[in-house]
DRENPA-211097 format. One line per 10 residues: number of its first residue (from 0); for each residue z negated, y negated, x of C-alpha. Coordinates in Angstrom, 2 decimals. Each point is the difference from the previous one (the first is absolute). Layout:
BEGIN
NUM> Z Y X  ...
This chain:
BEGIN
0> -12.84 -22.96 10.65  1.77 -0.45 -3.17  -1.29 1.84 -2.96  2.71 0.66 -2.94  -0.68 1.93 -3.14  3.08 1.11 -1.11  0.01 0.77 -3.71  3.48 1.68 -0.34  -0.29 3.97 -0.94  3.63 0.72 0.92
10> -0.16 2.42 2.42  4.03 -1.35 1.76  -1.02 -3.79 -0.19  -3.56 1.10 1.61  2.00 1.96 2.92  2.19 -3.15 0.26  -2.87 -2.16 0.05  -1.44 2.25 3.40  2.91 0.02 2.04  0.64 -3.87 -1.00
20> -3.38 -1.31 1.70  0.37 2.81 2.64  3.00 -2.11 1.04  -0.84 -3.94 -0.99  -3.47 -0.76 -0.34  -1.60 -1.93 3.28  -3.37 0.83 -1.01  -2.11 3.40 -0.53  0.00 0.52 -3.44  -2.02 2.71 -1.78
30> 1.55 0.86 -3.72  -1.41 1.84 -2.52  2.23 1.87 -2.96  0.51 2.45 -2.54  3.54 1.88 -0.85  0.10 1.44 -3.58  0.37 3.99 -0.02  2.12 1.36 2.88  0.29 1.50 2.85  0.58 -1.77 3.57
40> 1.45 2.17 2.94  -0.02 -0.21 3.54  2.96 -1.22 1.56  1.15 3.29 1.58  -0.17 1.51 -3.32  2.39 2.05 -2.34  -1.09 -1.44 -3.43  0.77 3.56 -1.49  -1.89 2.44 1.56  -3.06 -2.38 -0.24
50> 0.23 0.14 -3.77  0.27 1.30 -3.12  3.00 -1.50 -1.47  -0.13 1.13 -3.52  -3.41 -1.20 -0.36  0.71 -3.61 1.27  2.63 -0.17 -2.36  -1.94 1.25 -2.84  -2.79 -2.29 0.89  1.79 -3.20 1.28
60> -0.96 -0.14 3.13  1.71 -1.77 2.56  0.51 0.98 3.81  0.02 -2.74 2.85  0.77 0.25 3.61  -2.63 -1.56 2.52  1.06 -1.85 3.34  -3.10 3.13 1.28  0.41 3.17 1.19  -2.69 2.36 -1.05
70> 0.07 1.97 -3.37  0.23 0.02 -3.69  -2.72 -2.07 -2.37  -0.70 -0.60 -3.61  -0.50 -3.59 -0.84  -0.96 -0.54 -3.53  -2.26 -3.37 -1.58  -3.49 1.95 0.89  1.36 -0.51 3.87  -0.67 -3.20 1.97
80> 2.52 -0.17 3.16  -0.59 -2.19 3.28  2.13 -1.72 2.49  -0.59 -1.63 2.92  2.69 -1.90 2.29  -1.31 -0.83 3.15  1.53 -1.15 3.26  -0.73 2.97 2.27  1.62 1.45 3.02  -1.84 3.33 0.83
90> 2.15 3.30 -0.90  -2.89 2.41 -0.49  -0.39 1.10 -3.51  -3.47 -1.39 -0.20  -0.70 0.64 -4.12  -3.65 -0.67 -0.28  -0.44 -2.91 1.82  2.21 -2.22 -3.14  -1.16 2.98 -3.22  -3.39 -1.27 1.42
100> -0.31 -3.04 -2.37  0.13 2.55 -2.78  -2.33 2.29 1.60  -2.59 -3.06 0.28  0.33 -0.76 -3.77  -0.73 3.19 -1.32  -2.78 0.05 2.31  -1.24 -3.01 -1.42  -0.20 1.83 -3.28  -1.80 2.73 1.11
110> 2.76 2.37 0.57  0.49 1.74 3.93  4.06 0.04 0.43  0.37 2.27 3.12  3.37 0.66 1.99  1.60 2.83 0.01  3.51 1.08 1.66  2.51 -2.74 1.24  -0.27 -2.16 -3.18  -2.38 1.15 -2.98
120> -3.24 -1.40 -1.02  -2.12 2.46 -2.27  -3.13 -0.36 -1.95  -2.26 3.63 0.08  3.25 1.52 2.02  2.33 -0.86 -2.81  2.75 -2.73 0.51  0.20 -3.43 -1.57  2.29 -1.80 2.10  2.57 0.47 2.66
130> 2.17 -2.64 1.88  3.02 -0.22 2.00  1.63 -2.76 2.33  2.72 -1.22 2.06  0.29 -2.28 3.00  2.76 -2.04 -0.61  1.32 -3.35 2.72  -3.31 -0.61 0.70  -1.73 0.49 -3.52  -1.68 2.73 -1.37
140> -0.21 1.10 -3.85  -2.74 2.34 -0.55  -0.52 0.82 -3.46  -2.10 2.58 -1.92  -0.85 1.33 -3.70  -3.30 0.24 -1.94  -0.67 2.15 -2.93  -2.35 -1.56 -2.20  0.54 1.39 -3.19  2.97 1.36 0.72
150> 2.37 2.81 -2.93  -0.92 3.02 2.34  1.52 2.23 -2.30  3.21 -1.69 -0.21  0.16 -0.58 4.28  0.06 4.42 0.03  2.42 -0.20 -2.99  2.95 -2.03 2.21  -1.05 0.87 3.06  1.04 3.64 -0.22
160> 3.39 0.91 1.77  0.90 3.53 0.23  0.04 0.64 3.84  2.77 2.78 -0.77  3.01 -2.40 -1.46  0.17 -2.39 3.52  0.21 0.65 2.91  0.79 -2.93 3.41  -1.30 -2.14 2.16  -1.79 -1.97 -1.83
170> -3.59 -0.82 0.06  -2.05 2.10 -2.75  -3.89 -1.35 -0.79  -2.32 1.76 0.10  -2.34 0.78 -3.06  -3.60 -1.80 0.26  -3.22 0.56 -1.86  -0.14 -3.04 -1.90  -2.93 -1.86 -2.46  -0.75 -3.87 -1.18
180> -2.40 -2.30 1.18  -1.31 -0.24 -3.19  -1.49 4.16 -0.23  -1.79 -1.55 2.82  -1.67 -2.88 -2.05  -2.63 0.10 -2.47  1.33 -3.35 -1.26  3.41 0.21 -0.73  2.51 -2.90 1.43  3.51 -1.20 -0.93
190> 2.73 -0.18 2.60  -0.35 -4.17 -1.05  -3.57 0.30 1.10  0.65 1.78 2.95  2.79 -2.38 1.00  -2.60 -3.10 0.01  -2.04 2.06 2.04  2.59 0.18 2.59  0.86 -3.73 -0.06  -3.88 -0.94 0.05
200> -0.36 2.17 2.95  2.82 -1.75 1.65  -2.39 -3.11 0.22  2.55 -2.07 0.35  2.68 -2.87 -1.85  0.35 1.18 -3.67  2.79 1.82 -0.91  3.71 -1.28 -1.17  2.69 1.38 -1.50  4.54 0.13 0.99
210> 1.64 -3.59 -0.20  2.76 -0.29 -2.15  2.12 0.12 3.34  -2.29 3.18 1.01  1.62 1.60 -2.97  2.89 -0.52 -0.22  0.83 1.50 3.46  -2.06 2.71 -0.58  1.72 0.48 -2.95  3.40 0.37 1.63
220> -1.38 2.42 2.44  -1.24 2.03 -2.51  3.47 0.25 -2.27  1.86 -0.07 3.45  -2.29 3.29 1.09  -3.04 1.07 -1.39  1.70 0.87 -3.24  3.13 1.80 1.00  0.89 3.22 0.34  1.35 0.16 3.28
230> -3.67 -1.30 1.13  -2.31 2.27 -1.68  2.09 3.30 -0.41  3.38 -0.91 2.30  -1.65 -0.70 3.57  -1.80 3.10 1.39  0.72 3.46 1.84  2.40 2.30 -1.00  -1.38 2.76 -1.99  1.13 3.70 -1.51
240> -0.62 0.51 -3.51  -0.25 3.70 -2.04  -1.03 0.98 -3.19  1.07 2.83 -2.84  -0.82 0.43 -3.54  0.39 2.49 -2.77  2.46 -1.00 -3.06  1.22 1.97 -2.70  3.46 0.59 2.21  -1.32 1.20 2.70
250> -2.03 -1.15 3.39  1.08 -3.25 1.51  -0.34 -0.81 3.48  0.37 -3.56 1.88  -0.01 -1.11 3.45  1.19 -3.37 1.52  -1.05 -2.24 3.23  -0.12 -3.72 -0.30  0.41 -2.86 2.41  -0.71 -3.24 -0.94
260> -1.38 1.23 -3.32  3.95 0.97 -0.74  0.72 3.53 -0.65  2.06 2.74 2.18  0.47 3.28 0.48  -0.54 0.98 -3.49  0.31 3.36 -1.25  -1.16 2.00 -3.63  -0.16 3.93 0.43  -1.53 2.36 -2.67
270> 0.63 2.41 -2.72  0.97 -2.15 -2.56  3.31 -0.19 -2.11  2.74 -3.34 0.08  3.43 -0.07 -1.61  1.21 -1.95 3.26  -0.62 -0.20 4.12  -3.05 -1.08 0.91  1.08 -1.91 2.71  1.02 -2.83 -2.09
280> -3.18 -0.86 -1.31  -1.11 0.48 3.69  2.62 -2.39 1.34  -0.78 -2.66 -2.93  -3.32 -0.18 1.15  0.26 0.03 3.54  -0.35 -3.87 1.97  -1.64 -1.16 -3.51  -3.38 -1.18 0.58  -3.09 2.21 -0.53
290> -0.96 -1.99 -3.24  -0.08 1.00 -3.42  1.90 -3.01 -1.32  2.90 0.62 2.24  -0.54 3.76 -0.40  0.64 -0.33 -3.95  2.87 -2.64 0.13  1.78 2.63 1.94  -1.00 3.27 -2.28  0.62 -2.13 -3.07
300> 3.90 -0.12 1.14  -0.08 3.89 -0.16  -1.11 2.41 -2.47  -2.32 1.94 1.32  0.46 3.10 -2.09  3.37 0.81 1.68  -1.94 0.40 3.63  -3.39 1.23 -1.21  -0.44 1.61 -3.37  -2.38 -0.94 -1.72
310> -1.22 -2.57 1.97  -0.19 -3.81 -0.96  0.30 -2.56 2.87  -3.68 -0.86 -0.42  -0.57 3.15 0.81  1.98 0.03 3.11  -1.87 -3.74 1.22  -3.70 1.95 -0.41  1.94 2.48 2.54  0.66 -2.44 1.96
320> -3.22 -1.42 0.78
């Protein structure tokens, strides 16, 4: 088995890096990794109603698609991640058998991980990992989180949708009881520390890191995919979207539908006062994408005053999401 420590903490080129062994390397491989602060959905995922928008933008926090299903996680540098690529053949969604070597360490440091659900591993009945995987031509990834010292604060802060504004088909996760390894320990460790753990318990050839050829194709997958829009926000279920707020005008109502992460069907409805018809704001903004860059290219063509009184287009964006 072939044992990389991958030092990158960009959360696309780490994505990239998963499905790029998933579909090249000849050999099991077992990778360890940290993404800077963001948050990683499942594949069947609507980014928005997993999140709270305003505060990733606040807080710079980015959002990555997984090649996974399952839900919505916080990744931040107190979180170690896993992955393991194995050749494997059997369908069965078999999660403990490959979280096990992570089980095993933290039972060599005292600590009893137990199993709980389809794909959670908790310490005292509190989660400090989960994992997901997919069987792909013969190879499986199966990869998993680990909160070690992990912002807990900050993963309820941007994990916090409001269940009212969206509505589809898309998958929503479900909220989890979560702690870090380390209000387990007496004796504090580092997500460094707990990585050589890992490798040690491996037992095996030491670690190595991406070739330079490694990298570069990774990093073409990763500006090819992992960082676009159409990847992370585009490409996932349609979904109905509704929200209202007060302004000094009047009430202002919205409702839309997307598919493909473009926007349809929209429609504003309320009390409030506008110089001319509605529907032309509605029709500027229909078939643009639901993004707030695109949103306020559009609204910065129009002043908003003559639809909306009162209301500045970055007002009408918050509405939107």
């Amino acid at each position: 088995m072939r044992l990389i420590d991958n030092t990158s903490v960009n959360p696309y080129f780490n994505m990239a890096a998963e499905e790029y062994l998933l579909n090249t390397s000849k050999d099991d491989v077992f990778m360890l990794w940290q993404n800077a602060p963001c948050v990683v959905i499942g594949k069947n995922q609507n980014a928005l109603s997993e999140i709270d928008s305003d505060v990733l933008r606040q807080e710079n926090v980015g959002l990555v698609r997984r090649l996974t299903g399952g839900g919505a996680v916080y990744h931040d540098l107190g979180n170690l991640n896993y992955s393991l690529f194995l050749h494997h053949t059997d369908r069965n969604y078999d999660f403990s058998q490959f979280s096990r070597i992570v089980a095993d360490c933290l039972g060599r440091m005292g600590l009893k991980a137990e199993y709980s659900g389809r794909n959670d591993l908790l310490l005292d009945g509190c989660k400090i990992s989960g994992c997901s995987q997919l069987l792909h031509n013969g190879r499986l990834l199966h990869h998993g989180t680990l909160l070690i010292s992990s912002d807990l604060t900050a993963l309820s802060r941007v994990l916090r949708p409001s269940a009212e504004k969206y509505t589809g088909r898309a998958i929503r996760s479900v909220a989890s009881r979560v702690c870090n390894v380390n209000d387990h320990l007496r004796v504090k460790v580092t997500a460094a520390q707990m990585k050589d753990r890992l490798f040690r318990s491996m037992d095996i050839n030491p670690a190595d890191t991406f070739s330079e050829e490694e990298l570069k194709e990774i990093g073409r997958l990763q500006h090819e995919k992992y960082s676009t829009w159409k990847w992370n926000y585009g490409d996932f279920p349609r979904y109905d979207f509704a929200n209202q707020a007060k302004f000094a005008s009047g009430l202002v109502h919205v409702t839309f539908s997307t598919k493909h992460g473009y926007m349809e069907c929209l429609k504003f409805s309320g009390d409030f006062f506008g110089n001319r018809d509605i529907r032309e704001l509605e029709l500027l903004l229909r078939g643009k994408r639901h993004q707030e860059n695109s949103l306020m290219e559009a609204l910065n063509s129009i002043d908003m005053e003559d639809y909306i009184h009162g209301v500045s287009a970055k007002e009408i964006i918050g509405l939107l999401f």
